[in-house]
C-alpha positions as CSV (number, residue, x, y, z in Angstrom):
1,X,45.9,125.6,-45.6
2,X,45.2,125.1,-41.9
3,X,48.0,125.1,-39.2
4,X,47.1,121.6,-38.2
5,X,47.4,120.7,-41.9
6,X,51.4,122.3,-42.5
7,X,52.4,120.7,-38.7
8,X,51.0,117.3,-39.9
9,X,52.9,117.0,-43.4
10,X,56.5,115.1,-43.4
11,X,59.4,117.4,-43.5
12,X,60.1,117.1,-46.8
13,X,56.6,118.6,-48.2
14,X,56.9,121.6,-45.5
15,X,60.3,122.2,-46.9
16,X,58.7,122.5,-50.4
17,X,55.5,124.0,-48.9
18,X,57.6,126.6,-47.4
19,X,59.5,127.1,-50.8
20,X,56.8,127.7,-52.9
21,X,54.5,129.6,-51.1
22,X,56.4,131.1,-48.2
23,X,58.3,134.5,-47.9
24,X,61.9,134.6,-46.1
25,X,61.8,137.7,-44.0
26,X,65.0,137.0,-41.8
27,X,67.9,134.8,-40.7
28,X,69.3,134.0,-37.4
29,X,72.2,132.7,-35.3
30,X,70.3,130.5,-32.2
31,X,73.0,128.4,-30.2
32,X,73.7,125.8,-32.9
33,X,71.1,126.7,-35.6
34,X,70.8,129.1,-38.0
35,X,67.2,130.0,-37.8
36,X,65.4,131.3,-41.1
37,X,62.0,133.0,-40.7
38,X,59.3,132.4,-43.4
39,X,55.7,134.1,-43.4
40,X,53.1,131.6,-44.7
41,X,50.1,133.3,-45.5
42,X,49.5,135.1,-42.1
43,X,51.8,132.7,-39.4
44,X,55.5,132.8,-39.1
45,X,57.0,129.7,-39.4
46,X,61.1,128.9,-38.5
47,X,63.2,126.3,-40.1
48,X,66.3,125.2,-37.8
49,X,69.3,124.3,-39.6
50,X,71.8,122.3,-37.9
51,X,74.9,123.5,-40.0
52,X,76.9,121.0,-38.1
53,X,75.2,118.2,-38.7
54,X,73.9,119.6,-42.3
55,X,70.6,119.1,-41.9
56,X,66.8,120.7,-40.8
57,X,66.4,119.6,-37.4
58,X,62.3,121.1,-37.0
59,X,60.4,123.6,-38.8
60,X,57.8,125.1,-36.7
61,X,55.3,127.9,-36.0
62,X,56.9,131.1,-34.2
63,X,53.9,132.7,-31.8
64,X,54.5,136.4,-32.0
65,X,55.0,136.9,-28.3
66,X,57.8,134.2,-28.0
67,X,60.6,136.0,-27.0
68,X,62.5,134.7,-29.8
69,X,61.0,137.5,-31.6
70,X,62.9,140.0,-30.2
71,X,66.2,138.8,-32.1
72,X,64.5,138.6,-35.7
73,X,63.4,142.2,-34.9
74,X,66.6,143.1,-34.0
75,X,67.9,142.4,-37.8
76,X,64.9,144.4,-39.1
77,X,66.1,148.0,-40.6
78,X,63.5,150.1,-41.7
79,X,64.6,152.9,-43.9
80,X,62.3,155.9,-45.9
């Protein structure tokens, strides 16, 4: 599946999209969200959760020189 194709679907069928065929790498605290990191196929993708309001508020593509990054990296242990 293309990029264009994931952005253009309803929310709904990229939540399930994501579900399926996606792989949850990390979780985040960003100002009011919690901010889950999925790889689909080779892009990242984040889902914003408004815990607030209980509710996804925009699942996107993260560009891997956004400087949001930096803070998924930062929960990343490696260990041998």
């Amino acid at each position: 599946m293309s990029r264009e194709e994931f952005s253009d679907m309803p929310l709904h069928q990229k939540i399930k999209t994501l579900y399926l065929e996606g792989t949850f790498v990390v979780a985040i605290r960003y100002y009011r969200h919690k901010v889950n990191l999925y790889l689909l196929e080779n892009d990242y993708v984040e889902v914003f959760y408004n815990h607030k309001e209980d509710k996804i508020d925009k699942i996107d593509f993260l560009p891997r020189d956004h400087s949001r990054m930096k803070f998924y990296l930062d929960q990343i242990k490696l260990v041998n």
